[in-house]
ZADO-1210 file (C-alpha; in nm, 4 decimals, padded with zeros to 6 digits):
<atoms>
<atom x="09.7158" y="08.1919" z="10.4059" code="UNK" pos="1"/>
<atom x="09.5184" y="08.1305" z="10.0904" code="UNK" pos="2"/>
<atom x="09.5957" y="08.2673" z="09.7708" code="UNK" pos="3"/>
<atom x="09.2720" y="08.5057" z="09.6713" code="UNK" pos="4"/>
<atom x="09.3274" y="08.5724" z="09.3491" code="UNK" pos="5"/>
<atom x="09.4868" y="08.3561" z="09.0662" code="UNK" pos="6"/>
<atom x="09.4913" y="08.4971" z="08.7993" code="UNK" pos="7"/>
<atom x="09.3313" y="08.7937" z="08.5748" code="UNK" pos="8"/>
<atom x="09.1601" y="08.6600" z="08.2589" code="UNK" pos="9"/>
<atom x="09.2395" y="08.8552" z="07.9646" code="UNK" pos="10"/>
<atom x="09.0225" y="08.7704" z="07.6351" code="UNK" pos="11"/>
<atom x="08.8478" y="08.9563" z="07.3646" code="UNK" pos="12"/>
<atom x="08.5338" y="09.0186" z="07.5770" code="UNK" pos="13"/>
<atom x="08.6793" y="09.0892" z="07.8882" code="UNK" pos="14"/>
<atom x="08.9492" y="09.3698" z="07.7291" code="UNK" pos="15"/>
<atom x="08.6262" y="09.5508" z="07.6341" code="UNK" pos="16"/>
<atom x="08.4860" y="09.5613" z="07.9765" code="UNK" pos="17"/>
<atom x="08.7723" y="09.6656" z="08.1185" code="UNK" pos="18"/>
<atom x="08.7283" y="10.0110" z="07.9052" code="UNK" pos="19"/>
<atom x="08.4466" y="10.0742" z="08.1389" code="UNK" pos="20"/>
<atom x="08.6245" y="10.0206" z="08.4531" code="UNK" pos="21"/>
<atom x="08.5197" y="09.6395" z="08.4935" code="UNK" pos="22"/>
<atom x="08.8119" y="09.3858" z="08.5573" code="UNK" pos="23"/>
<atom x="08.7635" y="08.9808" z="08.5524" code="UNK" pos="24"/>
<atom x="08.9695" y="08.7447" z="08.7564" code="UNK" pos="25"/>
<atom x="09.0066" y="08.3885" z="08.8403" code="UNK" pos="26"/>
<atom x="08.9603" y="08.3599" z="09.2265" code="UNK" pos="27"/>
<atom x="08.9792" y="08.1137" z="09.5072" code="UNK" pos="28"/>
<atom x="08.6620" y="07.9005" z="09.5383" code="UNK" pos="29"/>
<atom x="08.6291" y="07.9894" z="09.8925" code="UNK" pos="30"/>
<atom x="08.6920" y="08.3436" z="09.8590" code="UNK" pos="31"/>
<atom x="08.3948" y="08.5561" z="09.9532" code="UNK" pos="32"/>
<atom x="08.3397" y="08.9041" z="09.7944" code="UNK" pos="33"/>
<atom x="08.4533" y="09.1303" z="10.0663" code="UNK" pos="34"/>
<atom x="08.8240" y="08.9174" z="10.0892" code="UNK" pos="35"/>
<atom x="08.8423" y="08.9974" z="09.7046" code="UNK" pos="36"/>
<atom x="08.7508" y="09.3585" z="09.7263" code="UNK" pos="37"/>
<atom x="09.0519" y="09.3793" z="09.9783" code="UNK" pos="38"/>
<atom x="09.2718" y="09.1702" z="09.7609" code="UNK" pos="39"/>
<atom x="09.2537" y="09.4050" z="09.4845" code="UNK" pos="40"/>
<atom x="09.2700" y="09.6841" z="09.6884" code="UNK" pos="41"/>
<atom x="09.6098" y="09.6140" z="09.8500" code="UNK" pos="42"/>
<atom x="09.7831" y="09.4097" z="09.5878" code="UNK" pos="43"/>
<atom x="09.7131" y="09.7318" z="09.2964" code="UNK" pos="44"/>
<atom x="09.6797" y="10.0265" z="09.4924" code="UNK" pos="45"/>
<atom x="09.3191" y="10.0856" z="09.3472" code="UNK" pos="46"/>
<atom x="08.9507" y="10.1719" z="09.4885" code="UNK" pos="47"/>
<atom x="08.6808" y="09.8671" z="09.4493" code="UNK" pos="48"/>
<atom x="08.3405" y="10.0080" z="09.3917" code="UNK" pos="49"/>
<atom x="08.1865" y="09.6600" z="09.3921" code="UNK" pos="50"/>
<atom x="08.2623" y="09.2885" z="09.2943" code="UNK" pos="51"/>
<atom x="08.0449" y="09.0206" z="09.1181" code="UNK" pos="52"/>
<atom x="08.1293" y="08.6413" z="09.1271" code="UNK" pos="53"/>
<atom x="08.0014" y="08.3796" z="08.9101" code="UNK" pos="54"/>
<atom x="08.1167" y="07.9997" z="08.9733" code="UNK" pos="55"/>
<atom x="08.1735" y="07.8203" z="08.6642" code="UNK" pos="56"/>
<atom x="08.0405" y="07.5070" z="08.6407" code="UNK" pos="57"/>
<atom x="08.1636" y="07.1616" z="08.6060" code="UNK" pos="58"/>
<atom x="08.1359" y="06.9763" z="08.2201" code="UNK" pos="59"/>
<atom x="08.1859" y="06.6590" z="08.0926" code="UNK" pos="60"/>
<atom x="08.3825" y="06.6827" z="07.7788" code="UNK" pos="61"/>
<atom x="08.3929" y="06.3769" z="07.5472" code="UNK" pos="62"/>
<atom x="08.7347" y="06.2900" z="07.4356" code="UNK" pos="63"/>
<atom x="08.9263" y="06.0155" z="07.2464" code="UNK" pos="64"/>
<atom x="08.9575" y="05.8511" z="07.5861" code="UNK" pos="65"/>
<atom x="08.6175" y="05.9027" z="07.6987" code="UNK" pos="66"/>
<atom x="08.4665" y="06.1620" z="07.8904" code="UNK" pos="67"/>
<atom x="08.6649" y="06.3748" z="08.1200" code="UNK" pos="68"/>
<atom x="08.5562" y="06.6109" z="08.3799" code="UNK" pos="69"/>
<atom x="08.6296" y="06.9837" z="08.3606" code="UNK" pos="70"/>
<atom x="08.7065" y="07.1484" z="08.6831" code="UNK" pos="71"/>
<atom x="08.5007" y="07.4053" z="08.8936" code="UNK" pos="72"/>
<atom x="08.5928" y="07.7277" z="08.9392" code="UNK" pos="73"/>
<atom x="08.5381" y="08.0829" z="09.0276" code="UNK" pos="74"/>
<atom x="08.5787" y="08.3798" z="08.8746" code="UNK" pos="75"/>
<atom x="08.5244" y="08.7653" z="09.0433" code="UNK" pos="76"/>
<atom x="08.4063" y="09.1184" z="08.7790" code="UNK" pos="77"/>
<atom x="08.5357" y="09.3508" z="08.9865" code="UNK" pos="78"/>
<atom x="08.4217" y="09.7747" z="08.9227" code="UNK" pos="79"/>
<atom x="08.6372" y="10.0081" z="08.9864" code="UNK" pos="80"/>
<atom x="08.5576" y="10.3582" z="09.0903" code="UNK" pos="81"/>
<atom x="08.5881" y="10.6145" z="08.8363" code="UNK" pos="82"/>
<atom x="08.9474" y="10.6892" z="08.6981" code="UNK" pos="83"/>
<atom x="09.1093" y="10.4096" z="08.8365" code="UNK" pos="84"/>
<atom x="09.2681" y="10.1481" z="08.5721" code="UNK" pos="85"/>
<atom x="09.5032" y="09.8649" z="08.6237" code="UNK" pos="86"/>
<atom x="09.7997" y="09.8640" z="08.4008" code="UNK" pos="87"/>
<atom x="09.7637" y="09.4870" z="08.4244" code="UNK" pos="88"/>
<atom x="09.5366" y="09.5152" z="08.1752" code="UNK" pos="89"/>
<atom x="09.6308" y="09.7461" z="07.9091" code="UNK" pos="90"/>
<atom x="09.7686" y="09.6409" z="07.6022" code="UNK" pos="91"/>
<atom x="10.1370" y="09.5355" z="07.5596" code="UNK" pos="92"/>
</atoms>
């Protein structure tokens, strides 16, 4: 079974759209939305009122050896219903 999601991202932009309910997460590539609305749901207890997913793109990134590629991947902005948080998120 495949690992849905990897990991939450937590920067400076994303803290502030998680005080409206919105929470951003690195996902499987092949995970489609409905798999990561049930991920969330089970792994933190909480009600999904919808999910958007953006694939980052791959870059070439010049370095002192020459260009290298920067992988593809996924991430998932995932709404929760009203008055549900994730303590994942909040400050520590």
């Amino acid at each position: 079974m495949k690992q849905i999601i990897k990991t939450p991202l937590i920067t400076e932009k994303n803290t502030a759209l998680s005080e409206t309910g919105v929470y951003v997460f690195e996902v499987d590539m092949t995970a489609s939305k409905p798999e990561i609305k049930k991920a969330v749901e089970t792994g933190f207890s909480v009600k999904v009122q919808g999910v958007r997913t953006v694939i980052c793109r791959n870059d070439l990134k010049y370095t002192k050896f020459g260009l290298s590629k920067i992988r593809k991947w996924k991430k998932a902005f995932v709404k929760l219903a009203d008055g549900q948080k994730l303590s994942l998120f909040e400050g520590a």
